[in-house]
Backbone as CSV, one residue per row, in Angstrom:
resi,resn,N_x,N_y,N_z,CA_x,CA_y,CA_z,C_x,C_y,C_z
1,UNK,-190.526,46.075,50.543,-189.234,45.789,49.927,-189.195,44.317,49.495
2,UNK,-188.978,44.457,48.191,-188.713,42.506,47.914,-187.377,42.356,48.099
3,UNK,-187.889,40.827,48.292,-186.399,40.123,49.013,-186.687,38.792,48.193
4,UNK,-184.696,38.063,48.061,-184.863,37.033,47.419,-184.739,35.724,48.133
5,UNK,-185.908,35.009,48.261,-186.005,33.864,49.229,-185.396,32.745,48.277
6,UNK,-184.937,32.600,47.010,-184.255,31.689,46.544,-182.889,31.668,46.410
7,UNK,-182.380,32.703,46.925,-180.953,32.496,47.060,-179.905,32.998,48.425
8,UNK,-178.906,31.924,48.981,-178.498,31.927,50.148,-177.239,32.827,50.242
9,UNK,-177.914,34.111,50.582,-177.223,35.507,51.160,-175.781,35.486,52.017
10,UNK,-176.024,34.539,52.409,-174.549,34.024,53.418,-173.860,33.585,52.038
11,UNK,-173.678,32.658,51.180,-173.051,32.617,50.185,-172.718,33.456,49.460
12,UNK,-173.212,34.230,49.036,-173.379,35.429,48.335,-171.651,36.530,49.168
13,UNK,-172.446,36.494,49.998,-171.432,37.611,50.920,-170.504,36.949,51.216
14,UNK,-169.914,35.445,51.339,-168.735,35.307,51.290,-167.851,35.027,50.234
15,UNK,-168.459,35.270,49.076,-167.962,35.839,47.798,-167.449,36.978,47.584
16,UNK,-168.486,37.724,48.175,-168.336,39.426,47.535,-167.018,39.854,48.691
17,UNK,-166.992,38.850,49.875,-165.931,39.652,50.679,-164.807,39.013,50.758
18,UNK,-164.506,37.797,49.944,-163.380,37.365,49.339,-163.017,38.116,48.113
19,UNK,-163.714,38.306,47.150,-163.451,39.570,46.504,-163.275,40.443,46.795
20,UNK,-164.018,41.413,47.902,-163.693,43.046,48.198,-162.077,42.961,49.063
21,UNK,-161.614,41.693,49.364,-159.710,41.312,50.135,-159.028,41.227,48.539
22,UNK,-159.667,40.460,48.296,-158.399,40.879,46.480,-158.268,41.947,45.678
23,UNK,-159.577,42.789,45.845,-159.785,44.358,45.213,-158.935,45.138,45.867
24,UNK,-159.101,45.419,47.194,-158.291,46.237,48.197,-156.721,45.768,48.275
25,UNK,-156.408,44.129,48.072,-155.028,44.173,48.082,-154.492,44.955,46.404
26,UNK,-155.363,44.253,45.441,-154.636,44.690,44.061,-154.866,46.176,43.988
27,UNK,-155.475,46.870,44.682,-156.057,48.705,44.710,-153.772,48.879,45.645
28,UNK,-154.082,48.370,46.417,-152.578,48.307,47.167,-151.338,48.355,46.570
29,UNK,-151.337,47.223,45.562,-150.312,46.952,44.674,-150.099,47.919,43.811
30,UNK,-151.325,48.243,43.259,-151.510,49.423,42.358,-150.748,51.088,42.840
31,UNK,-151.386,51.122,43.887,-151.149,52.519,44.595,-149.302,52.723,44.678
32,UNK,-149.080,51.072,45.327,-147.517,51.522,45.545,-146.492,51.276,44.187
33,UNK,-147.261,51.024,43.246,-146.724,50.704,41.824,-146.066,52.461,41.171
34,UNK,-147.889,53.149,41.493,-147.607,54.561,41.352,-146.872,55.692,42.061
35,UNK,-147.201,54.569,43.494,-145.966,55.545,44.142,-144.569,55.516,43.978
36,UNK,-144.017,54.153,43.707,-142.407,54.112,43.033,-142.416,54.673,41.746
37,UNK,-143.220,54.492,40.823,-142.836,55.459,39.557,-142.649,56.942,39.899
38,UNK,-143.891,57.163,40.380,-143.624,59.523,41.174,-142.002,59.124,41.798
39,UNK,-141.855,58.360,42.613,-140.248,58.499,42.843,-139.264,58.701,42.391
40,UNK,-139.501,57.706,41.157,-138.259,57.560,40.523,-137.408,58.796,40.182
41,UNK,-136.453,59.316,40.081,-135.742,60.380,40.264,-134.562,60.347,39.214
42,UNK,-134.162,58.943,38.607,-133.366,58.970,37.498,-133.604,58.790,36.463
43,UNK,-134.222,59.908,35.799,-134.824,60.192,34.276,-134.011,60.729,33.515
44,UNK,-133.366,59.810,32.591,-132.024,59.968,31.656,-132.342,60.916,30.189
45,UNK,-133.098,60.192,29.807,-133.534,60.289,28.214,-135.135,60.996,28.181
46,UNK,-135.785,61.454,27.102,-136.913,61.141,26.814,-137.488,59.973,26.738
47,UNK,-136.835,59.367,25.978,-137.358,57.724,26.005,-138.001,57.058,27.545
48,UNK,-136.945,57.685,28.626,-137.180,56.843,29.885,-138.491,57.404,30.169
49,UNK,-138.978,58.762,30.241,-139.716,59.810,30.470,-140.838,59.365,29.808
50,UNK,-140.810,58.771,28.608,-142.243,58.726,27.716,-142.842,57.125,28.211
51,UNK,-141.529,56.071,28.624,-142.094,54.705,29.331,-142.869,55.473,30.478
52,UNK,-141.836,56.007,31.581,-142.681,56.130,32.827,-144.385,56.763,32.732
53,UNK,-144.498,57.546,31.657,-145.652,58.185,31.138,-146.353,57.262,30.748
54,UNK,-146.208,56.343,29.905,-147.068,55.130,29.780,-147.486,54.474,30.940
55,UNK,-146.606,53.963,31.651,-146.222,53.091,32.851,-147.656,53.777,33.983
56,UNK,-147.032,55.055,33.763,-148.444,55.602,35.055,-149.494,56.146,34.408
57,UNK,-150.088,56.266,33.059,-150.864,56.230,32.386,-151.859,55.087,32.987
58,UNK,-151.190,54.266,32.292,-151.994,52.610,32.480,-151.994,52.190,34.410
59,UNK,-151.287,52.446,34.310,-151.362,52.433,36.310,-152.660,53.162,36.763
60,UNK,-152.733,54.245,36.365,-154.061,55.268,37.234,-155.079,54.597,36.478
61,UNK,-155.217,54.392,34.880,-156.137,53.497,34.379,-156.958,51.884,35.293
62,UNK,-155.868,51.088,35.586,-156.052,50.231,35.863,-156.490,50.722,37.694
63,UNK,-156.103,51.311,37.957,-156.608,51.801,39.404,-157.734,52.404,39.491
64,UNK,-158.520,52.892,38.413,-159.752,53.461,38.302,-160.813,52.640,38.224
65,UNK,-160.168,50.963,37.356,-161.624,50.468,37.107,-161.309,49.337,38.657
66,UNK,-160.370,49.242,38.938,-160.248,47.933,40.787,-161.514,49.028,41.442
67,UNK,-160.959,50.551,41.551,-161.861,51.151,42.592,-163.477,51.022,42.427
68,UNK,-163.675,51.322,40.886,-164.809,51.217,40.212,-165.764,49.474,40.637
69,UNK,-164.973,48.235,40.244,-165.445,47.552,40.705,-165.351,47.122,42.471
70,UNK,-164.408,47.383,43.216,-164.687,47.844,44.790,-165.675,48.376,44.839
71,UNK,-166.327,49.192,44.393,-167.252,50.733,44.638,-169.034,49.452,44.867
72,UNK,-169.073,48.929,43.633,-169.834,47.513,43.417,-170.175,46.575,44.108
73,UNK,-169.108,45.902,44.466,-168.390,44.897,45.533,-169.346,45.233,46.931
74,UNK,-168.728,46.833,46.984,-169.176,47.648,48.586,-170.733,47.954,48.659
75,UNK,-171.128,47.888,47.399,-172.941,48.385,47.329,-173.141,46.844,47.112
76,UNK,-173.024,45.748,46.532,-173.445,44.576,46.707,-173.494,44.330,48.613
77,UNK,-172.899,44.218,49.043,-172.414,43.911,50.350,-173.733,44.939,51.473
78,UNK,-174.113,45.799,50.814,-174.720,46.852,51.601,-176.210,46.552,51.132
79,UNK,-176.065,46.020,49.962,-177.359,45.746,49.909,-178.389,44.047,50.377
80,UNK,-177.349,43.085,50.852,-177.124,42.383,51.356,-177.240,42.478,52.816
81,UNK,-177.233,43.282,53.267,-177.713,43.984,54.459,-179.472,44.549,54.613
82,UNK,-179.181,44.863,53.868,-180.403,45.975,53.317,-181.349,45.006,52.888
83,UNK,-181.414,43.668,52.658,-182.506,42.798,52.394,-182.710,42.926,50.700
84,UNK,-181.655,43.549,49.586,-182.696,44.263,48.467,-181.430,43.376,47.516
85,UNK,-180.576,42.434,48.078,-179.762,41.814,46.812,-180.156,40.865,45.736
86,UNK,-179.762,41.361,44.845,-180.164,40.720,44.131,-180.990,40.663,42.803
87,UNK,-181.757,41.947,42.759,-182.503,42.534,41.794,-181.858,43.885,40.802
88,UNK,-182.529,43.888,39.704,-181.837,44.666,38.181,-182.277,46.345,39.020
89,UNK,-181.069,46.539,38.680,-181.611,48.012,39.275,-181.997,49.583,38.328
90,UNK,-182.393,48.309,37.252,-182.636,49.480,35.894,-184.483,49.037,35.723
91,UNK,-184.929,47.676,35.824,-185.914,47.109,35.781,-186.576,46.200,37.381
92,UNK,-185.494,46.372,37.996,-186.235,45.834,39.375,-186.905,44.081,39.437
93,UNK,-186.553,43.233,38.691,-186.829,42.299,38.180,-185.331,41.289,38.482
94,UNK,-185.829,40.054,39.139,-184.705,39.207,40.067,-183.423,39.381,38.921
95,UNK,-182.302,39.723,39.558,-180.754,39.075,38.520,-180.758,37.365,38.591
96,UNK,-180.822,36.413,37.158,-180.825,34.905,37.440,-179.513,35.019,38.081
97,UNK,-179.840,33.873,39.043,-178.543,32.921,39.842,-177.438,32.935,39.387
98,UNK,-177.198,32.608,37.960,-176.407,32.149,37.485,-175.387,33.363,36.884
99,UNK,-176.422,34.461,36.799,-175.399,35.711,36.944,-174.477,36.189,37.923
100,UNK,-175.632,36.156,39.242,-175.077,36.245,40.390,-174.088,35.619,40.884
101,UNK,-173.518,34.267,40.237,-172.921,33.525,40.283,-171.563,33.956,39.694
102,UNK,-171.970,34.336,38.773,-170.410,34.538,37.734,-170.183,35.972,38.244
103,UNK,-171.292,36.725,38.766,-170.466,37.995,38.887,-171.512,38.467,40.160
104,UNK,-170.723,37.881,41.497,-172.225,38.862,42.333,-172.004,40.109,42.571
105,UNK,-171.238,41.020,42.315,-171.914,42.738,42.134,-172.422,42.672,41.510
106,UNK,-172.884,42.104,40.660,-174.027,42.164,39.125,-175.115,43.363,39.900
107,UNK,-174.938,44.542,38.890,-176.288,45.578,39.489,-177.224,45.280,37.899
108,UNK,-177.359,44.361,37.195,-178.699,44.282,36.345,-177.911,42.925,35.670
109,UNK,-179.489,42.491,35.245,-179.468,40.891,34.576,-178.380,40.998,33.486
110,UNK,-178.136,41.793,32.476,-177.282,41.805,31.482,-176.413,42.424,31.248
């Protein structure tokens, strides 16, 4: 198994798990966003009916891609464990630093 001896894994992971606390709170915000709209119970017009339809449209939208990047977040973190962070997982060839940097779930260089 290759492993990356040029970059410090403890850094790394206290990134990804300051991120995976802001994913899980905004996944939170999200959830109870959708749960007061299903509530809402005073639907006057169509008009009100076609907002709330938007409203939780874009709600489950935006809750699909937090989980999506959580999902990332949680396999970065595991693989960080696993000794294997850090490499393109389409070509197997190191992700530069500087990716890892701007985005450490990065699962490939580009």
């Amino acid at each position: 198994m290759q492993k990356r001896d040029d970059l410090d894994l403890n850094d790394f992971k206290t990134l990804l798990l300051k991120e995976k606390a802001r994913l899980e709170q905004e996944i939170a915000d999200v959830e109870n966003e959708i749960n007061t709209i299903a509530a809402e119970d005073e639907i006057d017009d169509v008009e009100d009916m076609a907002e709330l339809k938007v409203d939780n449209d874009r709600d489950h939208a935006v809750l699909d891609a937090l989980k999506s990047e959580l999902k990332d977040v949680e396999d970065a973190l595991k693989k960080i464990a696993e000794g294997s962070y850090g490499f393109d997982e389409k070509t197997g060839k190191p992700i530069p630093r500087e990716r890892l940097m701007a985005y450490p779930a990065a699962r490939t260089a580009v």
